[in-house]
C-alpha positions in Angstrom: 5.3 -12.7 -2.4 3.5 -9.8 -1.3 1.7 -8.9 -4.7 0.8 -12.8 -4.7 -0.6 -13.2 -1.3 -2.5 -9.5 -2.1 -4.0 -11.3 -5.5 -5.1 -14.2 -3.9 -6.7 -12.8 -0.8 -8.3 -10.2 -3.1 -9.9 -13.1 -5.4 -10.9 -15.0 -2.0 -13.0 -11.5 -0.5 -10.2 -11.5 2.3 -9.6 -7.8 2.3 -8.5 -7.4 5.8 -5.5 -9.3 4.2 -5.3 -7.1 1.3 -5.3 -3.8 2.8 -2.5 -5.4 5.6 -0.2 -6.7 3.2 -0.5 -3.1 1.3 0.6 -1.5 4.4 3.4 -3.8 4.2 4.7 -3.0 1.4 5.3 0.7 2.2 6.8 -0.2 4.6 8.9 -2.7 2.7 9.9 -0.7 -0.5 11.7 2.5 1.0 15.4 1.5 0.5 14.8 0.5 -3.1 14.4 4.3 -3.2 17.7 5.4 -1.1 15.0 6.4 1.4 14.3 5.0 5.2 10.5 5.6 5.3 7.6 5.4 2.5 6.9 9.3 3.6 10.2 10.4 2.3 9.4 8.2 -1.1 5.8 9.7 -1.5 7.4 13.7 -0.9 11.4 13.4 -2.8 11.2 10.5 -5.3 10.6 10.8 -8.9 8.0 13.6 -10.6 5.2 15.2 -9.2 2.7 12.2 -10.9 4.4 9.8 -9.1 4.9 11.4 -6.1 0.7 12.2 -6.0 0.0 8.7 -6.6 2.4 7.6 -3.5 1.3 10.1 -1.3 -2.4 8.8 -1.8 -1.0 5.7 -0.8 0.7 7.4 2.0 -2.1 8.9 3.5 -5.3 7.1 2.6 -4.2 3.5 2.4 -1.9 3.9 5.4 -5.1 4.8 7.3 -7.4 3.0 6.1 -4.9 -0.3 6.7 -4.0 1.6 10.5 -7.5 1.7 11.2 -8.2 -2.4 10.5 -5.1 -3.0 12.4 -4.1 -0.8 15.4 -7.4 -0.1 16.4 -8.8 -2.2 19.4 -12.2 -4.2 19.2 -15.3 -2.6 19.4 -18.9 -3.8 20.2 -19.7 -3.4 16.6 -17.3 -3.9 13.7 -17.1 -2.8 10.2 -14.7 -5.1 7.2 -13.8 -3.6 5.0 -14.9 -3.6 1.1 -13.9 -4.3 -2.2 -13.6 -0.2 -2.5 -12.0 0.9 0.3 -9.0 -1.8 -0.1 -8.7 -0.7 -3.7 -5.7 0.4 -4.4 -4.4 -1.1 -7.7 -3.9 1.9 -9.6 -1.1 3.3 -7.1 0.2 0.3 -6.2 0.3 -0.5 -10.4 2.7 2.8 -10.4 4.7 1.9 -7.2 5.5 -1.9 -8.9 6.4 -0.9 -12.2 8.6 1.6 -10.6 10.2 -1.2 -8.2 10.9 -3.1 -11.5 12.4 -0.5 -13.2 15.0 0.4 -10.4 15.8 -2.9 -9.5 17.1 -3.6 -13.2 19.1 -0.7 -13.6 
């Protein structure tokens, strides 16, 4: 439902939605990996592609989604853009990984 509500909000220009329900997927996804938290995933699972990809999405997307949400209203605010919620690629590796593990 995730990947769906991400596709549609992407298509719609909603990327405060986007970027959110990233961030809630890393959250999500850990135990699929025998792990607790997405930090553990990005440094111990799989090879060292994999783990680059996820520790992008560790670091950059986790801030970049932290910033839209736990930061309190200013006097002027920024959305973000198609670019900075772009994160297809990792999140492309990250799926096709879920998939695979989930039909061992």
């Amino acid at each position: 439902q995730y990947c769906k509500e991400i596709n549609d909000n992407y298509q719609r220009g909603n990327y405060l939605s986007v970027i959110g329900n990233c961030r809630s997927i890393i959250n999500h996804v850990p135990p699929i990996f025998g792990y607790e938290k997405f930090n553990e995933v990005a440094n111990n699972y799989g090879g060292k592609s994999f783990q680059k990809n996820m520790k992008h999405l560790n670091t950059s997307m986790r801030s970049i989604a932290d910033g839209y949400v736990h930061e309190t209203i200013r006097k002027k605010e920024n959305i973000p853009n198609e670019t900075q919620i772009n994160f297809s690629q990792d999140l492309d590796l990250l799926i096709a990984e879920i998939l695979r593990k989930i039909r061992e």
